[in-house]
C-alpha positions in Angstrom: 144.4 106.1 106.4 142.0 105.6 103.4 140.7 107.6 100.5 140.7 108.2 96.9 143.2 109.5 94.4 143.3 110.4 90.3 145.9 109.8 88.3 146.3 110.6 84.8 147.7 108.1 82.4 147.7 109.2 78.8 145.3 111.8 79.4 143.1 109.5 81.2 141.8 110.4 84.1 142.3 107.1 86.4 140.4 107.5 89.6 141.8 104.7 92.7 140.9 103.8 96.3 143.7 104.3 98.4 144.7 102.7 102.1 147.3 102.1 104.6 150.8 104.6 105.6 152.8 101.6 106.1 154.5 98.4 104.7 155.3 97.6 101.4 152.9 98.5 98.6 150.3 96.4 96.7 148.3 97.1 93.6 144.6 95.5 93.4 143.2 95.1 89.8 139.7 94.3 89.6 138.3 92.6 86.9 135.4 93.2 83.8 131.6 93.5 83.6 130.5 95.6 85.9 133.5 95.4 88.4 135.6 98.1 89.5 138.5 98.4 92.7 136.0 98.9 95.8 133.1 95.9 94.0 136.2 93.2 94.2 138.7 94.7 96.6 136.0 96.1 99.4 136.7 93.6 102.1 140.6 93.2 100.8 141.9 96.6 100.5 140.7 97.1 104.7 142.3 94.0 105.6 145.4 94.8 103.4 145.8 98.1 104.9 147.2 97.2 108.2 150.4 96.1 106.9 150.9 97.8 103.5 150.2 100.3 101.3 147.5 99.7 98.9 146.4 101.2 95.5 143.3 99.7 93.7 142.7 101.4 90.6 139.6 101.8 88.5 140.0 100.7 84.6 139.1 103.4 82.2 135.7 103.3 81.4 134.9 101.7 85.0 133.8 103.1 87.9 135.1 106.4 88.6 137.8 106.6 85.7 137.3 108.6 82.1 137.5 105.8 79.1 139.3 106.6 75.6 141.5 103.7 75.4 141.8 100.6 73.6 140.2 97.9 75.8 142.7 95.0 75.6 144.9 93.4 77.7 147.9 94.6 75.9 146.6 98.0 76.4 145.8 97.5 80.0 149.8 96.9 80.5 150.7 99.8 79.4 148.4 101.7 81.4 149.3 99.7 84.7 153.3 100.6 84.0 151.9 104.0 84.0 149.6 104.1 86.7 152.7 102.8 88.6 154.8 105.8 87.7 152.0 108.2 88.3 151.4 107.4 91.8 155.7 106.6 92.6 155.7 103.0 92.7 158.7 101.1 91.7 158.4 97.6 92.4 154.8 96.5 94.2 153.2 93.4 95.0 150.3 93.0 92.1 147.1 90.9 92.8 144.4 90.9 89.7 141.3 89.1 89.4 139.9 87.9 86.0 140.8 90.1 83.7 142.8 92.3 85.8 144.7 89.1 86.3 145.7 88.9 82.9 147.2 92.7 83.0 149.0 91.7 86.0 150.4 88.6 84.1 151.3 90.2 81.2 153.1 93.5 83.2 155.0 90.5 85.6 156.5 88.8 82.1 157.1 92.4 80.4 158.6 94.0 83.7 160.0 91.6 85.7 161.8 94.3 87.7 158.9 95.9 88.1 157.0 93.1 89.9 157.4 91.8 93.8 155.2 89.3 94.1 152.0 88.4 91.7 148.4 87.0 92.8 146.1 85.8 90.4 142.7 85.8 91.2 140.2 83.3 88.7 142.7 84.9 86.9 142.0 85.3 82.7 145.4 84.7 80.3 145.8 80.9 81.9 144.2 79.2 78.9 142.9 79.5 75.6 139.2 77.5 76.0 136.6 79.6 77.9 133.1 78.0 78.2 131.1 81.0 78.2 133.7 82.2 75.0 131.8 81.7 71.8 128.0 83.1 73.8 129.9 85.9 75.2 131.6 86.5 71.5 127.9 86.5 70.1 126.9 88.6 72.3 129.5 91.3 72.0 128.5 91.6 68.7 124.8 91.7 68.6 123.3 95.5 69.1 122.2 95.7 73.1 122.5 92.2 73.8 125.2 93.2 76.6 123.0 96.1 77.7 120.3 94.6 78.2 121.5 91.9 80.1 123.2 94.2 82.7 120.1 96.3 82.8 117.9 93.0 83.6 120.4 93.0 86.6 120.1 96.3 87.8 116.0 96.1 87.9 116.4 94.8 91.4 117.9 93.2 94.3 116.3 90.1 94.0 117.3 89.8 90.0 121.4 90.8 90.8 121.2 87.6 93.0 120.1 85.4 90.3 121.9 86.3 87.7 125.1 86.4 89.8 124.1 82.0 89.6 126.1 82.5 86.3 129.2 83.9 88.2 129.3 82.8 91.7 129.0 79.2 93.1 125.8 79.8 95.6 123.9 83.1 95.0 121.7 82.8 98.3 124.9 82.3 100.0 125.8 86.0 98.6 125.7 89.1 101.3 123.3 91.7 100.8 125.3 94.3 100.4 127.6 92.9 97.6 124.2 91.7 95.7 123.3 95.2 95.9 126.3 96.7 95.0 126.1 94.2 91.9 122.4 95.7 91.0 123.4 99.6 91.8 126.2 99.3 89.0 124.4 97.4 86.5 121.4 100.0 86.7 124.0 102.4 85.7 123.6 104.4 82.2 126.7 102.4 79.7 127.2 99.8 82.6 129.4 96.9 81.0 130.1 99.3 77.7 134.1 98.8 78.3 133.9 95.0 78.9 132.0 95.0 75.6 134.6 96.5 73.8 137.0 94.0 75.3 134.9 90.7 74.5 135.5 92.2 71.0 139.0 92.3 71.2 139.7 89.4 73.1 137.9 86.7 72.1 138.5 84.9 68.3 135.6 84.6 66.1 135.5 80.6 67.4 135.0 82.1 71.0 138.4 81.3 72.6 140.8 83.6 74.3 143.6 85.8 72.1 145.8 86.7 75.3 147.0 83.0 76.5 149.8 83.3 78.4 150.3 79.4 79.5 153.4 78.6 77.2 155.2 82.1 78.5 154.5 80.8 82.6 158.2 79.6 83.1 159.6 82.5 82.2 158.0 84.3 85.1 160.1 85.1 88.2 158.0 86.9 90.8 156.7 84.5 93.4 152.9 84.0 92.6 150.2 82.9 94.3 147.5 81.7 92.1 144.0 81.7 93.7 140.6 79.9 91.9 137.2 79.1 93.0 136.7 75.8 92.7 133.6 75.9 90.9 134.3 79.0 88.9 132.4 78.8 85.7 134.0 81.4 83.5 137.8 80.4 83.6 137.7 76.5 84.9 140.5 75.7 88.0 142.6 73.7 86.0 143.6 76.2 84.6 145.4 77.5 87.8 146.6 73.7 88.3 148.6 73.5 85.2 149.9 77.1 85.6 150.9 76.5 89.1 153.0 73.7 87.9 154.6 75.9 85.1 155.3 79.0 87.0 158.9 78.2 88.9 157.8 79.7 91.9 154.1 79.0 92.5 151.8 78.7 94.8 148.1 77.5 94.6 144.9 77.8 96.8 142.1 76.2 95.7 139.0 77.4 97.2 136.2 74.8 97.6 132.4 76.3 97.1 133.4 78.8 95.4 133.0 80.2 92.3 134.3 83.2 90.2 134.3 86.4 92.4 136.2 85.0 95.4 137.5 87.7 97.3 133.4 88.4 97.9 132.0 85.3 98.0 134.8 84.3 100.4 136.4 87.6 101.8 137.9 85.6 105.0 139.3 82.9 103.4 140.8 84.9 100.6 142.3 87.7 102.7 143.4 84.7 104.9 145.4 83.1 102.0 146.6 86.5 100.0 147.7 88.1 103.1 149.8 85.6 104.5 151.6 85.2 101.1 152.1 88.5 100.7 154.0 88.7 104.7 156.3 85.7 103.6 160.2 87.0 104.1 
């Protein structure tokens, strides 16, 4: 079985792909920019689905859900704890990516109970130094700069692929159909208006992170899996190194030729690695 839901959190109407009838359950959180649950999860949330039940919300002001909250990762926690109530779930699996990585982190530390297992995916909240911090700082804060650059990606096929070279590790490499479904959300009217809002609340005038949760790692007690593209550019692998050795019960999968977006530049290998630690007894 597979389909959509809404939930409403807060009076926010929080749309989510839905699959599967059996096994234990497992939230997907996608990450910012243009993202949202079926541009990260697509290929996951199918394989996912034979054994378990899965739930792959949209964050507000992303695909299919209203905005009208405060985009920050302290926010986003809140809204995850009630997502979670919404829909009936007590204790699920969580597996985030970027910057639904860092909501995932911050519920595991906040809700322990709450939390089976935890994947991070190029996950955001690992460090404090991002490379692309103080450009994407200035450009949160000068008028259109973030609109226009998502709406140079939406022009065409052929200009999603190349700027996806900042993201990915090999943009020819890319599929068609995940190029495309790149360019047919950047082309859309407000695409990447949320993320803005988050660069502003997230990144310190000197371009580094505010939410760092790398001194709070060995508190956490859900079994994690921490996943990374080798060659991501945005949040560097080392930073899943030194968490993996923080975080008690941790483990890592580095995934060579690879960049950023990792369950679609490398859908097999991912739902390989995420699958089979989410089966462990």
């Amino acid at each position: 079985m597979s389909g959509t839901g809404v939930a409403t959190v807060d009076g926010v109407r929080i749309a989510y792909r839905r699959a599967g009838t059996d096994g234990p359950p497992v939230v997907l959180l996608h990450g910012g920019g243009v993202d949202d649950a079926t541009l990260s999860w697509r290929h996951a949330i199918d394989h996912l689905a034979d054994d378990h039940r899965v739930y792959a919300p949209d964050w507000p002001g992303y695909g299919d859900s209203a905005d009208g909250v405060v985009h920050s990762t302290e926010s986003y926690v809140e809204l995850l704890g009630g997502f979670l109530d919404a829909v009936g779930l007590d204790a699920p699996s969580l597996a985030g990516i970027s910057m639904g990585g860092a909501a995932a982190l911050g519920f595991a530390l906040d809700r322990p109970d709450r939390v089976n297992r935890l994947a991070l995916v190029d996950s955001y909240g690992l460090g404090g130094d991002i490379p692309v911090g103080p450009f994407w700082r200035a450009a949160a804060y000068v008028p259109g700069a973030n609109a226009a650059a998502w709406s140079a990606l939406g022009v065409s096929t052929a200009a999603a692929r190349i700027g996806l070279g900042n993201v990915v590790a090999d943009p020819a490499a890319l599929s068609h159909g995940f190029v495309e479904d790149v360019r047919s959300r950047a082309s859309q009217p407000g695409a990447g208006r949320a993320f803005e809002a988050f660069q502003r609340n997230e990144l310190a005038p000197d371009g580094t992170a505010v939410t760092n949760y790398a001194d709070d790692l060995g508190s956490l007690s859900a079994p994690t899996l921490l996943v990374h593209g080798a060659e991501d550019p945005l949040f560097p692998a080392r930073w899943a190194e030194r968490a993996a050795e923080r975080i008690p019960d941790a483990d890592l999968a580095i995934l060579e030729d690879c960049g950023h977006w990792t369950p679609r530049e490398r859908p097999e290998r991912f739902n390989e690695v995420l699958g089979a630690f989410l089966a462990r007894a």
